[in-house]
C-alpha positions as CSV (number, residue, x, y, z in Angstrom):
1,X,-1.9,16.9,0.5
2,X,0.3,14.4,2.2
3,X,-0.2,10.7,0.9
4,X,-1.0,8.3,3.8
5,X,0.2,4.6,4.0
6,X,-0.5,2.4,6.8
7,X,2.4,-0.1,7.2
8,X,1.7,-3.5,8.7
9,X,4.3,-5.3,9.9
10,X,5.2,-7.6,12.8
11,X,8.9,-7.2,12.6
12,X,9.8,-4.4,15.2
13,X,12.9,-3.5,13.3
14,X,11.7,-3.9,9.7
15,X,9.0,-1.7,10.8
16,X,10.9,1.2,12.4
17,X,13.4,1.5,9.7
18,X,10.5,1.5,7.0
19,X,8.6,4.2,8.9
20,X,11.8,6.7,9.0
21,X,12.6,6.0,5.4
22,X,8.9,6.8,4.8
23,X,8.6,9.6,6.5
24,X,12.0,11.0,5.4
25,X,9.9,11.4,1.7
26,X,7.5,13.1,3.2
27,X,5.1,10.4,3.2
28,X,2.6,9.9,6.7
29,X,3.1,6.5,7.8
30,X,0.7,4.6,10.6
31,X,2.3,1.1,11.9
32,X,0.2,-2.0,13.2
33,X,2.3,-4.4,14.3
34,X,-0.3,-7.2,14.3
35,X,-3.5,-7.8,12.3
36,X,-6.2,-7.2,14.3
37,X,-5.0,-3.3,15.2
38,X,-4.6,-2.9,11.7
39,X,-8.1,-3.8,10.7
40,X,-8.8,-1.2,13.4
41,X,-7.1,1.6,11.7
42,X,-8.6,0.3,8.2
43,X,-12.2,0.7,9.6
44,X,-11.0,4.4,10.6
45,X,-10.3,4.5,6.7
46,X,-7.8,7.5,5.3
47,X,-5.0,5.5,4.1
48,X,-4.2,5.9,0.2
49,X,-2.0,2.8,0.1
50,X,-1.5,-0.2,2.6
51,X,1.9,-2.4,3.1
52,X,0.7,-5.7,4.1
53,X,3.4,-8.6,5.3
54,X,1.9,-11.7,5.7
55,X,4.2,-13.1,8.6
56,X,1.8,-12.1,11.6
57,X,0.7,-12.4,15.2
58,X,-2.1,-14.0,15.8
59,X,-3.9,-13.4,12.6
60,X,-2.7,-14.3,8.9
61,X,-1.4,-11.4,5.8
62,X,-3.9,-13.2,4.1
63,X,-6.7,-12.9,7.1
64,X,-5.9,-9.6,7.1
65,X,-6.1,-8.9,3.5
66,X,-9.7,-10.4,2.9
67,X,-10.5,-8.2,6.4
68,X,-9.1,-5.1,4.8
69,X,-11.4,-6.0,1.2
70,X,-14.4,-6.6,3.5
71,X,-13.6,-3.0,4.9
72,X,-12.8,-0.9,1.9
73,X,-12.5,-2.8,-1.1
74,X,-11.0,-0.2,-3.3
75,X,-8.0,0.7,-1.2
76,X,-4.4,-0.2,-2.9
77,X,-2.7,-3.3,-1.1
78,X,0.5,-3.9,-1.4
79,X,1.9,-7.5,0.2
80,X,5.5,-6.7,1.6
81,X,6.7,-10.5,1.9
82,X,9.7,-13.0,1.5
83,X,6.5,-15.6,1.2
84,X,6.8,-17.1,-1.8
85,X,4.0,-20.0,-1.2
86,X,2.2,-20.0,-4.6
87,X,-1.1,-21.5,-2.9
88,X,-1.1,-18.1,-0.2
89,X,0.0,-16.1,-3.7
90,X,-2.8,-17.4,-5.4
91,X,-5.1,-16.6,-2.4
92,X,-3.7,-13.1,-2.7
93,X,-4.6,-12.6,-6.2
94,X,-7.9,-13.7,-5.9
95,X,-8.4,-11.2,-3.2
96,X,-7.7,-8.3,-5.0
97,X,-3.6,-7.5,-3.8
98,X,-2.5,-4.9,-6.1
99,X,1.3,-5.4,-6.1
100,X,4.6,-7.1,-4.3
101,X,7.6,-5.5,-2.9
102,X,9.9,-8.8,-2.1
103,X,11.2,-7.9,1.8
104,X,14.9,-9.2,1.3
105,X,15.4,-6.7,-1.3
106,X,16.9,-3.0,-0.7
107,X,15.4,-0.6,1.4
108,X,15.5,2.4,-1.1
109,X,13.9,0.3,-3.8
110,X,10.9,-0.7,-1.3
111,X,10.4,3.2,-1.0
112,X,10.9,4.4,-4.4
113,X,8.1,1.6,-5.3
114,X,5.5,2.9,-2.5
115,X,6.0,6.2,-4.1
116,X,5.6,5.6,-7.4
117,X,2.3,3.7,-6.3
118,X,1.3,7.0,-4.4
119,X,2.1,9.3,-7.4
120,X,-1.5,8.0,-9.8
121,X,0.7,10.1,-12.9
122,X,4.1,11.2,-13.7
123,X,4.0,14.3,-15.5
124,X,4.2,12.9,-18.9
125,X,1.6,10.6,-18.7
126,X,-0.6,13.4,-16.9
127,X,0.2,15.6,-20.3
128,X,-0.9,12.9,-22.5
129,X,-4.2,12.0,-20.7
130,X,-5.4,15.8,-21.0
131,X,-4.2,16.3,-24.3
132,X,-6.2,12.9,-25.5
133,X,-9.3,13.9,-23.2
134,X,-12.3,15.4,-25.4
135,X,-12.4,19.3,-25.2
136,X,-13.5,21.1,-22.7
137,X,-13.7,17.5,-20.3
138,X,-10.6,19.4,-17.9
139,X,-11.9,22.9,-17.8
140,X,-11.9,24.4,-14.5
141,X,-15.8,25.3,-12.7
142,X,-15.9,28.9,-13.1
């Protein structure tokens, strides 16, 4: 199962070069490069992780963000920013954001964090929830 992210992001550039790095890990990427078209492909739903910046046309990260809770308010948010207002922060918190990737920093690192965030378990910890699970809780229906 592919994981899907939905990448919102004004910047034409950022964007592009975010989508090929994304895609070149085998992750399915959808861009909106303003707010309203992204709360479009929200309310189509499927995305298991959404890259928010809050630099937008026409309608605020942080519009956006409350729009995307309103929508699905279990969805993982993460705010892809060089915004480091800590009244707009705060805002985020209380909404619900679930991480922050700082824009200015490397490329690589921005996609080996939304891959970690798309991989629930690495193998260890996998091991060591089934072997502290009750028995019989993991079986296989047969």
């Amino acid at each position: 199962m592919k994981n899907t992210v939905l990448l919102i992001d004004g910047e034409e550039k950022t964007g592009e070069l975010l989508v090929q790095a994304l895609k070149s890990e085998g992750i399915e990427v959808t861009w909106a490069s303003d707010g309203k078209s992204a709360l479009a492909k929200v309310e189509k739903g499927g995305f298991d992780l959404i890259i928010l910046e809050l630099k937008l046309p026409e309608i605020s990260g942080d519009e956006v963000l409350e729009g995307i809770r309103r929508i699905d308010p279990y969805v993982e948010v993460i705010v892809y920013t060089s915004e480091q207002n800590p009244s707009v922060m705060k805002k985020l918190i209380n909404l619900g954001v679930d991480g922050y990737i700082d824009k200015g920093g490397d490329l690589w690192e921005t996609v080996k964090e939304v891959k970690a965030r798309l991989e629930p378990f690495s193998e260890e910890e996998r091991e060591r929830v089934l072997e502290s699970a009750p028995e019989g809780m993991f079986q296989e229906a047969i």
